[in-house]
GUFIPA-361200 format. One record per residue (C-alpha): residue in three letters; x, z negated, y. Coordinates in nm, 4 decimals, decimal comma, padded with zeros to 6 digits. Layout:
% residues N
{res=ALA	X=X	Z=Z	Y=Y} .
...
% end
This chain:
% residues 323
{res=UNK	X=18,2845	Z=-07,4885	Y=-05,6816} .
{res=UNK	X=18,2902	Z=-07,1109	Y=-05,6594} .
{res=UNK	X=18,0617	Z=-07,1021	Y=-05,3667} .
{res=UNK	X=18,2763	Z=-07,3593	Y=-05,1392} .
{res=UNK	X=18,5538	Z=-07,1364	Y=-05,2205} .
{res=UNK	X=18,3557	Z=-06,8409	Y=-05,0714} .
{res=UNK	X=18,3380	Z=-07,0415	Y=-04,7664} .
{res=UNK	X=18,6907	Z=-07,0663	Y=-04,6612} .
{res=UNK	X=18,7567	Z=-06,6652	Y=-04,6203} .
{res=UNK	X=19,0178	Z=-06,6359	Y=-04,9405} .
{res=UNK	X=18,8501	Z=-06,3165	Y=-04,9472} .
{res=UNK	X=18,9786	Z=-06,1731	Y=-04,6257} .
{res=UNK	X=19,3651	Z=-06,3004	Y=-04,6595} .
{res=UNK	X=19,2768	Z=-06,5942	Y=-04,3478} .
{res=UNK	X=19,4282	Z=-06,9018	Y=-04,4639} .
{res=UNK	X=19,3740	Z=-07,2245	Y=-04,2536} .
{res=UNK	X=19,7082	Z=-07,4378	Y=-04,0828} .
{res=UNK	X=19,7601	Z=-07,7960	Y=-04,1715} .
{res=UNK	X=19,5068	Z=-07,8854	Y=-03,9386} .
{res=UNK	X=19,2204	Z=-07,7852	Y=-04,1337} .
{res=UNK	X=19,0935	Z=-07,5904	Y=-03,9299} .
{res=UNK	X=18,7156	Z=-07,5435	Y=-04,0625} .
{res=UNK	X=18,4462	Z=-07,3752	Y=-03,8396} .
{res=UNK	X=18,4686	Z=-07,5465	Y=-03,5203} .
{res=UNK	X=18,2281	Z=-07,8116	Y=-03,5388} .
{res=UNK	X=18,0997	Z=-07,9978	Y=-03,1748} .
{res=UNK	X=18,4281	Z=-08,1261	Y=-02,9884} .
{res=UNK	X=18,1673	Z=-08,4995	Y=-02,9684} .
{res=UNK	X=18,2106	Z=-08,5336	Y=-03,3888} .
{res=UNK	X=18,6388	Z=-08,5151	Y=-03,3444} .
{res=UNK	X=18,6189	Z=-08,7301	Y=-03,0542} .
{res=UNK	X=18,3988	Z=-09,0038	Y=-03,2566} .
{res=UNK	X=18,6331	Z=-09,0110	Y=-03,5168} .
{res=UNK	X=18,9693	Z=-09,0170	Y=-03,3309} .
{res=UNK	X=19,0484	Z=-09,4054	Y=-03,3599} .
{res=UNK	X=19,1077	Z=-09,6409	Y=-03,6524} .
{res=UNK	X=19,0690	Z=-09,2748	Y=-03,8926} .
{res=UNK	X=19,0023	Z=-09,4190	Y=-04,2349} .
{res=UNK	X=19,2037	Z=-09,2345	Y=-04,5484} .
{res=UNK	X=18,9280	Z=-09,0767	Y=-04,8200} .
{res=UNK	X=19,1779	Z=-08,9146	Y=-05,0284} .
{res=UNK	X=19,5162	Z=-08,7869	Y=-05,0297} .
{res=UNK	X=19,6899	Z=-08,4839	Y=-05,1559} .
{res=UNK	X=20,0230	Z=-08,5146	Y=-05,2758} .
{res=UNK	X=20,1155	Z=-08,7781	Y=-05,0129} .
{res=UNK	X=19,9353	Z=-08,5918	Y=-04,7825} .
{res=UNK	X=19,5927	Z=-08,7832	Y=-04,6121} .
{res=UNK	X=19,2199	Z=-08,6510	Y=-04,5605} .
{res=UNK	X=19,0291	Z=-08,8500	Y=-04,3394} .
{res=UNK	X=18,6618	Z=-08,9853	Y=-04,2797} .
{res=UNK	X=18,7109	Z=-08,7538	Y=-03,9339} .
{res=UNK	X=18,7919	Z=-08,4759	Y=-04,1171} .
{res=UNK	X=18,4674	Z=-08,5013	Y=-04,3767} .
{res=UNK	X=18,2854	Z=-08,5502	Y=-04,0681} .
{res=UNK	X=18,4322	Z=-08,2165	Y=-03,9573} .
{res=UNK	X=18,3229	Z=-08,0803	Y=-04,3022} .
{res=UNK	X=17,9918	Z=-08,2156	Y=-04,3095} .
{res=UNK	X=17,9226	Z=-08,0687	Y=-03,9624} .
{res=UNK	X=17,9830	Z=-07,7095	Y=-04,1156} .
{res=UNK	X=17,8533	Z=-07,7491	Y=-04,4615} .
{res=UNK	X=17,6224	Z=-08,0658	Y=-04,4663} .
{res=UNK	X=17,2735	Z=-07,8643	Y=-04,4287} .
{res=UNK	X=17,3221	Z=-07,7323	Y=-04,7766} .
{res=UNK	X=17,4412	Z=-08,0499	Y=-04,9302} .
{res=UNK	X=17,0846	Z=-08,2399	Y=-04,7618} .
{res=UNK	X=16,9360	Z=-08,2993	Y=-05,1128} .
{res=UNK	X=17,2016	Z=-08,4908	Y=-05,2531} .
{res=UNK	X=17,2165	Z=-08,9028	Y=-05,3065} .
{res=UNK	X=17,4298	Z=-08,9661	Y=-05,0241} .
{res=UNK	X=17,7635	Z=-09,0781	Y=-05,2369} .
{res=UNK	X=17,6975	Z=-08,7249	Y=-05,3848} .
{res=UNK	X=17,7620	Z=-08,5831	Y=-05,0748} .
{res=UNK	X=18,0622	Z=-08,7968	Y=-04,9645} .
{res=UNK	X=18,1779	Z=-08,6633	Y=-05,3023} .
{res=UNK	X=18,0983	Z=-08,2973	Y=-05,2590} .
{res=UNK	X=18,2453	Z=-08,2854	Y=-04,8861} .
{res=UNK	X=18,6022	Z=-08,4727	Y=-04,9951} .
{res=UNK	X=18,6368	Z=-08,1757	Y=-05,2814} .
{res=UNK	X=18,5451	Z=-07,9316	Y=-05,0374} .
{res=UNK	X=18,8194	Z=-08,0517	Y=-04,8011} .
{res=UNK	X=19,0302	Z=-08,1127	Y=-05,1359} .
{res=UNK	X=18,9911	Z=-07,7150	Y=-05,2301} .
{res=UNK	X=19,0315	Z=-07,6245	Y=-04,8624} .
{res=UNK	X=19,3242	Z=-07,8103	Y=-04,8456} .
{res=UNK	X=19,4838	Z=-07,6762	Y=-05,1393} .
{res=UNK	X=19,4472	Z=-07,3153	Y=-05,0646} .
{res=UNK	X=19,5422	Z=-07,2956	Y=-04,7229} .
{res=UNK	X=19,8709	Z=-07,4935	Y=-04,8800} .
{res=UNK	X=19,8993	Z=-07,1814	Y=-05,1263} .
{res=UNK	X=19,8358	Z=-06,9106	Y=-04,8086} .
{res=UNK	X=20,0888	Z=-07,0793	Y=-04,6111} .
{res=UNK	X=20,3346	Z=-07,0585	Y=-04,9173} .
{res=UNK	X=20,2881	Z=-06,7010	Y=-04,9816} .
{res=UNK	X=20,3478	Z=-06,6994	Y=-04,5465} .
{res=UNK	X=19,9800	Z=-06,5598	Y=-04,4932} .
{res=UNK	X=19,9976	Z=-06,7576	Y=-04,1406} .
{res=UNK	X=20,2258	Z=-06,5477	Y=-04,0402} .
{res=UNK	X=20,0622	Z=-06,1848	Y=-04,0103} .
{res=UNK	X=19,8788	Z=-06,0477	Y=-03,7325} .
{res=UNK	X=19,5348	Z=-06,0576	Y=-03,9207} .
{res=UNK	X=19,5544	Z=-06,4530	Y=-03,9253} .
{res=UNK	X=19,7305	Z=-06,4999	Y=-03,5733} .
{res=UNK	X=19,3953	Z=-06,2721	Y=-03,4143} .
{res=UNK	X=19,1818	Z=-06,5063	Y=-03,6113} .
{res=UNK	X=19,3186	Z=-06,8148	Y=-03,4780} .
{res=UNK	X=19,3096	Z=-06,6777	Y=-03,1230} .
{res=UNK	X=18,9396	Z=-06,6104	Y=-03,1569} .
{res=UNK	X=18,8886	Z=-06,9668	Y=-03,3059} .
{res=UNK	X=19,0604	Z=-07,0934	Y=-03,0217} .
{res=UNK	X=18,8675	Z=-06,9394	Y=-02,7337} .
{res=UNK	X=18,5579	Z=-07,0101	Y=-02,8993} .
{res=UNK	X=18,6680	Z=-07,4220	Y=-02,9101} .
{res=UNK	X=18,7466	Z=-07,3786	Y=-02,5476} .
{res=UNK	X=18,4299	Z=-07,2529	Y=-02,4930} .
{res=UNK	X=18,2247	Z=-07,5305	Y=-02,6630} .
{res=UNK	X=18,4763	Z=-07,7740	Y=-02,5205} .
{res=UNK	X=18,3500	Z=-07,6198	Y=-02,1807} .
{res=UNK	X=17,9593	Z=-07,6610	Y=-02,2733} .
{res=UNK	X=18,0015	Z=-07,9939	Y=-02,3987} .
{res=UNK	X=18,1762	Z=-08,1451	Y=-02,1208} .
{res=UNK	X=18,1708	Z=-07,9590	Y=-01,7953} .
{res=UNK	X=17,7885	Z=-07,8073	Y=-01,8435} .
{res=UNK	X=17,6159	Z=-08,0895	Y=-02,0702} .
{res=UNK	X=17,8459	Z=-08,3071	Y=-01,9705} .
{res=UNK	X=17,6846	Z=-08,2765	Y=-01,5940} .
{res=UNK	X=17,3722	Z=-08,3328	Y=-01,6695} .
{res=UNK	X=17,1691	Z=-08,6211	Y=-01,4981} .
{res=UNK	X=16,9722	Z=-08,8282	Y=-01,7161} .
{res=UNK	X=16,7416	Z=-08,8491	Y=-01,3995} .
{res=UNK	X=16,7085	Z=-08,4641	Y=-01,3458} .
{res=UNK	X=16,5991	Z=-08,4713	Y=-01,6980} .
{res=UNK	X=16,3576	Z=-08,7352	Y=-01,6100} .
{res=UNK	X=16,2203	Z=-08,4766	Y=-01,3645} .
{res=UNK	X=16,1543	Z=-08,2250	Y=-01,5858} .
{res=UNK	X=16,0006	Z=-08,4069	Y=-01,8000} .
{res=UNK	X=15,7381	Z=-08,5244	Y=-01,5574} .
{res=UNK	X=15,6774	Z=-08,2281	Y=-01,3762} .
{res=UNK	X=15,6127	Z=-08,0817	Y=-01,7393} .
{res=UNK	X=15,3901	Z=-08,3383	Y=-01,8315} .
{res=UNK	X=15,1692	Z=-08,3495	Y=-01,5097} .
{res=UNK	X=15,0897	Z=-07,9479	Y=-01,6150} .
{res=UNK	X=14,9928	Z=-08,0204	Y=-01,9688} .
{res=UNK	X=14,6004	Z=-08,0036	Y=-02,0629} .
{res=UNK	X=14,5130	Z=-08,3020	Y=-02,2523} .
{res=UNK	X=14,4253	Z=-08,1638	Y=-02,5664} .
{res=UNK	X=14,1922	Z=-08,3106	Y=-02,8410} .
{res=UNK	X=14,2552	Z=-08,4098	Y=-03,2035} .
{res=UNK	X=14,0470	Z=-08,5129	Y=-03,4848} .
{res=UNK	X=13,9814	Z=-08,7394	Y=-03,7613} .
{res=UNK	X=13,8047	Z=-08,5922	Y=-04,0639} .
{res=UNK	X=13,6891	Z=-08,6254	Y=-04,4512} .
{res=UNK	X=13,5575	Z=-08,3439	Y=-04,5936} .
{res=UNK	X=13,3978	Z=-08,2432	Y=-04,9623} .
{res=UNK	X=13,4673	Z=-07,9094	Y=-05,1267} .
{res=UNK	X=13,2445	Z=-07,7938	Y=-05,3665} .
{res=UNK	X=13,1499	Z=-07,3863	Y=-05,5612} .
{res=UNK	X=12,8045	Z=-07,3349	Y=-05,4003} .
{res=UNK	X=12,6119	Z=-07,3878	Y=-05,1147} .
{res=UNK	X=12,3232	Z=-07,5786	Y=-05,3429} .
{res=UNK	X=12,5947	Z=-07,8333	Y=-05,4889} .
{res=UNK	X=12,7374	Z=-07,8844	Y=-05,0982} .
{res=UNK	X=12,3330	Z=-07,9385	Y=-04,9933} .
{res=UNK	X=12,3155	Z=-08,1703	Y=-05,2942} .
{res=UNK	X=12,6455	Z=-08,3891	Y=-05,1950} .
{res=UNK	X=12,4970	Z=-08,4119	Y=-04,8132} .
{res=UNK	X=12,1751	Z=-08,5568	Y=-04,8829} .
{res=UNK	X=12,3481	Z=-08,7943	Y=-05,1091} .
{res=UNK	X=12,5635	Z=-08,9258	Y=-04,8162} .
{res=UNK	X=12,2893	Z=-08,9185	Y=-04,5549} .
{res=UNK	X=12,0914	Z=-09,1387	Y=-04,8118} .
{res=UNK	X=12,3444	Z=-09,4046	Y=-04,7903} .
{res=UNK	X=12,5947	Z=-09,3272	Y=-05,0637} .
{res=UNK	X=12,9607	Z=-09,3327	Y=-04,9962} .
{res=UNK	X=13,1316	Z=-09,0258	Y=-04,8900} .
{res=UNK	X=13,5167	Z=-09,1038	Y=-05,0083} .
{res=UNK	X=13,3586	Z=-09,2283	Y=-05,3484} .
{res=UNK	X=13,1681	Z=-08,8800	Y=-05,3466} .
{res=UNK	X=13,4711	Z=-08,6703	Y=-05,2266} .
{res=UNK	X=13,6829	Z=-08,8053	Y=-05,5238} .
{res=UNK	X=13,3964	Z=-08,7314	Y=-05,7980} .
{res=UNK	X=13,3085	Z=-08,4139	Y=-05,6654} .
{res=UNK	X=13,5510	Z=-08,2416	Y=-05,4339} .
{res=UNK	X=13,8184	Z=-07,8773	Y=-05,5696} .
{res=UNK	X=14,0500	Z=-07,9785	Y=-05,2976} .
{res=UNK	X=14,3102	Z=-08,1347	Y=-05,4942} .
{res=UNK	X=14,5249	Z=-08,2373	Y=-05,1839} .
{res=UNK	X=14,2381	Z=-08,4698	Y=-05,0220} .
{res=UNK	X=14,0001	Z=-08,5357	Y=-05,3011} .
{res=UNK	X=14,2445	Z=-08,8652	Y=-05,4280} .
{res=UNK	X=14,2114	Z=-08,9732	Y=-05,0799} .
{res=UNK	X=13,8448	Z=-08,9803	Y=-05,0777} .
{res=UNK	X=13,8561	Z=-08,6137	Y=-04,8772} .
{res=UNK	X=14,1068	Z=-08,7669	Y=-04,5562} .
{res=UNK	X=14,2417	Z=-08,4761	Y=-04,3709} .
{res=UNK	X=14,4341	Z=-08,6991	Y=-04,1112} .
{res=UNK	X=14,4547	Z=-08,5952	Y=-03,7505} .
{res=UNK	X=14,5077	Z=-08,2634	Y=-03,6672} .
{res=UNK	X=14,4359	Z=-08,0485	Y=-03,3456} .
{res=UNK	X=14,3152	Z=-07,7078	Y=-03,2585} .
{res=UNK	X=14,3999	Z=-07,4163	Y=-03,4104} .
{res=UNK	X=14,5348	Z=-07,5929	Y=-03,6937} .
{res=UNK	X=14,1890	Z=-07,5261	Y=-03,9683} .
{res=UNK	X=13,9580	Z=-07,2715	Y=-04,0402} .
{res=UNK	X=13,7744	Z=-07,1350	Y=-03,7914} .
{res=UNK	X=13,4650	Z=-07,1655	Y=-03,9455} .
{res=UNK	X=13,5953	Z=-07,5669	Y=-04,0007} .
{res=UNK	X=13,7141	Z=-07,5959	Y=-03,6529} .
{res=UNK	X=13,4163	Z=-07,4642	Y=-03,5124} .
{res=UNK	X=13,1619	Z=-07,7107	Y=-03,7425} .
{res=UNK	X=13,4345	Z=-08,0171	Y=-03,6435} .
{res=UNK	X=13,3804	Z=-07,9542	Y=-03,2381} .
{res=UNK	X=13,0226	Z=-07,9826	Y=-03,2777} .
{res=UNK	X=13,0218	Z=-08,3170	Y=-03,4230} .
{res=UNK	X=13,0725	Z=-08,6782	Y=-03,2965} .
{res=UNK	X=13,2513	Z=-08,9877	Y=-03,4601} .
{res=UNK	X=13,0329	Z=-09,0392	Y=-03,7454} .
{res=UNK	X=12,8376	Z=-08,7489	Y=-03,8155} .
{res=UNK	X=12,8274	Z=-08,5201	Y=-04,1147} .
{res=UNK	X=12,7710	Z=-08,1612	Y=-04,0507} .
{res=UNK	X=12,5547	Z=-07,8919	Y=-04,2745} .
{res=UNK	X=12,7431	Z=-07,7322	Y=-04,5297} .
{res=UNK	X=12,9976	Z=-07,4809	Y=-04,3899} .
{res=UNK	X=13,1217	Z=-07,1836	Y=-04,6076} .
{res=UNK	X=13,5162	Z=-07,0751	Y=-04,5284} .
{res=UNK	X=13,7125	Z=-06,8348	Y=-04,7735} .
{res=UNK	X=13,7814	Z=-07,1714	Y=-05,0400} .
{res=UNK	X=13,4469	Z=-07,2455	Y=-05,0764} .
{res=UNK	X=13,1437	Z=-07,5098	Y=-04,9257} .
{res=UNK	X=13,2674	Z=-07,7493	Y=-04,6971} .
{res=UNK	X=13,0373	Z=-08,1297	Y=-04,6402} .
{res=UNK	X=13,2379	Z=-08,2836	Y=-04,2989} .
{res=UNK	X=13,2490	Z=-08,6123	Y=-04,1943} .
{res=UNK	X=13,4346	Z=-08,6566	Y=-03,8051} .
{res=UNK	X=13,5773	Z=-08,9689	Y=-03,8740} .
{res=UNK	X=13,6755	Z=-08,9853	Y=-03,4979} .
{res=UNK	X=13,8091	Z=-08,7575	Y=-03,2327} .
{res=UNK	X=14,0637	Z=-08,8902	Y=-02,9220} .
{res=UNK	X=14,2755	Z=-08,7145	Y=-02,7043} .
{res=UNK	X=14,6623	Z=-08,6473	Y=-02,7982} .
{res=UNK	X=14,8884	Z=-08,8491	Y=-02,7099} .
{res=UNK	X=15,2094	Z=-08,6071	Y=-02,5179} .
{res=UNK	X=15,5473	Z=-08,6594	Y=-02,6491} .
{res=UNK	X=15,7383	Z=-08,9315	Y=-02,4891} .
{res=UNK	X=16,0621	Z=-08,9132	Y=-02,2885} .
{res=UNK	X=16,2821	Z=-09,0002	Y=-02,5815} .
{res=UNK	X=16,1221	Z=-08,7433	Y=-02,8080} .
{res=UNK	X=16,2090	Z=-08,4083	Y=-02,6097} .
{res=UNK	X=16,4907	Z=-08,5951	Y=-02,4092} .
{res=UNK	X=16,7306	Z=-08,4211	Y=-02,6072} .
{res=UNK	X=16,5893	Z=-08,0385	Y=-02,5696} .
{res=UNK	X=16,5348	Z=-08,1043	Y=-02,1807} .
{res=UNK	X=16,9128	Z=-08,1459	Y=-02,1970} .
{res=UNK	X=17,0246	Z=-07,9202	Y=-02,3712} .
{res=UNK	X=16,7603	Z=-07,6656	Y=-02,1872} .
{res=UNK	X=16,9439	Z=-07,7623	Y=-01,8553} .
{res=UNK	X=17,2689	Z=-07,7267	Y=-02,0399} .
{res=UNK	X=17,2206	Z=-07,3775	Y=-02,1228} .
{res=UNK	X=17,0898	Z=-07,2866	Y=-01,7917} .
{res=UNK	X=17,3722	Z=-07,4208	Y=-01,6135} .
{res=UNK	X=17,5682	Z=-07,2436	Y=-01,8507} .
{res=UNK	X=17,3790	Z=-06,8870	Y=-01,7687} .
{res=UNK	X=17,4365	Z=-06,9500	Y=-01,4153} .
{res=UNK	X=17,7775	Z=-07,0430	Y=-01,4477} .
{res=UNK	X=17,8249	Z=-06,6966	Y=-01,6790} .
{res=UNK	X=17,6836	Z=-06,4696	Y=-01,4080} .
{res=UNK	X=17,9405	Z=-06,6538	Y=-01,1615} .
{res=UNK	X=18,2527	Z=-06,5937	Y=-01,3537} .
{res=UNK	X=18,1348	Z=-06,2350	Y=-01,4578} .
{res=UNK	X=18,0567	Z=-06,1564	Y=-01,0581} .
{res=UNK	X=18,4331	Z=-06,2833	Y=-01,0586} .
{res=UNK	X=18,6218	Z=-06,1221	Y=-01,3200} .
{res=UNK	X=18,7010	Z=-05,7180	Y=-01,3014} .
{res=UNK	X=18,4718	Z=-05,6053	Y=-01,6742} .
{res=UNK	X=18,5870	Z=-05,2694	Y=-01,7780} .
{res=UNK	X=18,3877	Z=-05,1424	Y=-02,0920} .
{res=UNK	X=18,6469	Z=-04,9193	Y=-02,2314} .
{res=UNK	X=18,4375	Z=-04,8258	Y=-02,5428} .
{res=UNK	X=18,1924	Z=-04,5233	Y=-02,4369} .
{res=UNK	X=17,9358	Z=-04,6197	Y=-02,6729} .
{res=UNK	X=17,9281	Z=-04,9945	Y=-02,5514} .
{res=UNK	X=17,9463	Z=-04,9045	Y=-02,1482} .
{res=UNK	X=17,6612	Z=-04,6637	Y=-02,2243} .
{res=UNK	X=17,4398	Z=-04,9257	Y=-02,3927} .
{res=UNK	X=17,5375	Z=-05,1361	Y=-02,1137} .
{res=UNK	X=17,4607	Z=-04,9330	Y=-01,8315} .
{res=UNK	X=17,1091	Z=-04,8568	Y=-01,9792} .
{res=UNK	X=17,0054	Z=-05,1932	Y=-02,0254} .
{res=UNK	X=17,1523	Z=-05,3322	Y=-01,6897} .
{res=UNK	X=16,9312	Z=-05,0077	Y=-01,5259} .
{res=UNK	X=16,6020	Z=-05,1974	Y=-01,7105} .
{res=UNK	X=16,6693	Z=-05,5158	Y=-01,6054} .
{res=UNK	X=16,7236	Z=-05,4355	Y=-01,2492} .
{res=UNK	X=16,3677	Z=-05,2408	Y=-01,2359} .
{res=UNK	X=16,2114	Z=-05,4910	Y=-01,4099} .
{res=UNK	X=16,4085	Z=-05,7698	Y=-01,1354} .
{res=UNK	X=16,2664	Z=-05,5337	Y=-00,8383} .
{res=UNK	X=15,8875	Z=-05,4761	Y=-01,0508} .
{res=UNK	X=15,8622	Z=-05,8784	Y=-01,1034} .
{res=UNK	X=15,9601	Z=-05,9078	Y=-00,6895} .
{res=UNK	X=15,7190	Z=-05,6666	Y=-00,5837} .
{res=UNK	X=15,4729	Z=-05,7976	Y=-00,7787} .
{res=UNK	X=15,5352	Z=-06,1455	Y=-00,6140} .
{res=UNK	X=15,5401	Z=-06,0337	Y=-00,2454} .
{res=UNK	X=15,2178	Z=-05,8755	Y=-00,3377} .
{res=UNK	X=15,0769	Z=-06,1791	Y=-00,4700} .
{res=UNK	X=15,2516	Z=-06,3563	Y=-00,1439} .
{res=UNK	X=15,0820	Z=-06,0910	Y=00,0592} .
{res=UNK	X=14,7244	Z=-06,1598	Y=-00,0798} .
{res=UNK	X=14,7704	Z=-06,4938	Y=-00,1055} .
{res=UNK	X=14,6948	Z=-06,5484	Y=-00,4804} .
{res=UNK	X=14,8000	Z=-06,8413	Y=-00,6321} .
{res=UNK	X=14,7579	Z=-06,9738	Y=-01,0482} .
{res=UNK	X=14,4924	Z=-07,2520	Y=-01,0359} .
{res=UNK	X=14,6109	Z=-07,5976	Y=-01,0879} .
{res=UNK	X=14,6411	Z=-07,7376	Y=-01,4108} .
{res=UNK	X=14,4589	Z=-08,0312	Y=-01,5596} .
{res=UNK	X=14,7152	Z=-08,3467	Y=-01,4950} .
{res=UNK	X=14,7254	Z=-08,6758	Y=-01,6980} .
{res=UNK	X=14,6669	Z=-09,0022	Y=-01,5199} .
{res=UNK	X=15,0198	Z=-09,0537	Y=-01,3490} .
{res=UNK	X=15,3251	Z=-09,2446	Y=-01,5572} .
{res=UNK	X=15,3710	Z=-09,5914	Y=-01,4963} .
{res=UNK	X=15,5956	Z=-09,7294	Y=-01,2919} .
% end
């Protein structure tokens, strides 16, 4: 358990208050857990809730992914357990108390507030339907691209790959031949399938063979760095884009964050910032003096464009979303 106890800053004197506090997971997981709290263990009298190992697994659940998942109930309630107990010990020897923790607890605060503020007034605000928009503006800009369905045959030599080709042309079948014959020990059990894939995804010397064939045909044998290659395009269709509900949750968050950079520029055009440190207000003052030429560059640039009337050419669109 030595590297939970890492974890809860023994190290540094910071002991946590009664309220556990861990490392600020979302506000949404406390709020999901605020009613009819079930009791996981207690501690001298003392509860631990399922809200509270929700709070745990929000910090520390990542590295506990491989377990069975009673193992990890079990791993998160000792965590909390050992959390629990030390901050009990910290707040007996009055480590609560000192200046180091109170600073601590100010910064955890402000930073809650802030993802309190994200979550609710930022997220929070935004409309399934502007997402919606996004989405289809996005999607009406996308080039249908093209995937495709392969076997292949991997072989030592260029004679044994001409040898394995003019066996399948003849009429002999190619999975049977890929698992008798084929070094690719990934796809040779599988009678050489590759699956789908796209562009830019094989060797160029593969891709380039695969985009001369059609559904059916084999190609000539094609040398890449693992050897002699005998392809079969099992089929080639264009790729589906990803629907609403897969990217609904980026678009979202996407708007989220640039609500939140707008809102940021508003309260900072507010607020009197004084860099007191030299160092920092020097670092500062150089980088605002690149942004702002590259601001004015990317303007020019555009009335220029404006000017000459030069416009991108318009994207390939899918057929149109149904209604």
């Amino acid at each position: 358990m030595h590297r939970v106890i890492a974890k809860m800053r023994i190290a540094t004197g910071l002991a946590f208050g009664a309220a556990l506090m861990l490392a600020l997971p979302t506000p949404a997981a406390v709020a999901q857990e605020a009613a009819a709290d079930a009791v996981v263990v207690t501690i001298d009298g003392k509860p631990i809730t399922q809200s509270q190992l929700k709070l745990a697994e929000e910090e520390i659940g990542s590295e506990l992914n491989s377990l069975p998942e009673n193992d990890k109930r079990r791993a998160l309630a000792e965590y909390l357990i050992d959390n629990t107990l030390f901050a009990n010990a910290a707040l007996a020897e009055k480590l609560d108390e000192t200046a180091e923790f109170k600073n601590y607890m100010a910064y955890l605060n402000q930073r809650a507030l802030r993802e309190q503020y994200f979550e609710k007034s930022l997220k929070g605000a935004v409309d399934e339907e502007e997402a919606k928009k996004i989405y289809f503006s996005r999607l009406k800009q996308m080039r249908p691209e093209e995937e495709f369905s392969a076997r292949h045959i991997l072989v030592n030599s260029e004679d044994k790959a001409k040898e394995i080709r003019a066996k399948v042309v003849g009429g002999e079948d190619f999975a049977k031949l890929a698992k008798e014959n084929s070094i690719d020990p990934v796809s040779k059990e599988d009678g050489g399938d590759l699956g789908y894939f796209g562009v830019g995804q094989m060797l160029p010397e593969f891709e380039n063979a695969i985009l001369k064939l059609k559904a059916g045909d084999i190609s000539e044998p094609i040398k890449t760095a693992y050897g002699w290659h005998v392809i079969k395009l099992e089929d080639r269709r264009k790729k589906a884009p990803p629907t609403f509900e897969q990217v609904r949750d980026n678009i979202i968050n996407s708007l989220a964050i640039h609500k939140a950079q707008e809102k940021s520029s508003d309260l900072r055009n507010k607020a009197k910032i004084e860099y007191v440190d030299p160092e920092i207000k020097k670092t500062v003052e150089e980088h605002n003096k690149k942004r702002e030429e590259a601001l004015a560059a990317a303007r020019k640039q555009a009335e220029e464009a404006k000017k000459n009337d030069v416009s991108p050419p318009p994207a390939a669109a899918p057929a149109e979303e149904k209604k």
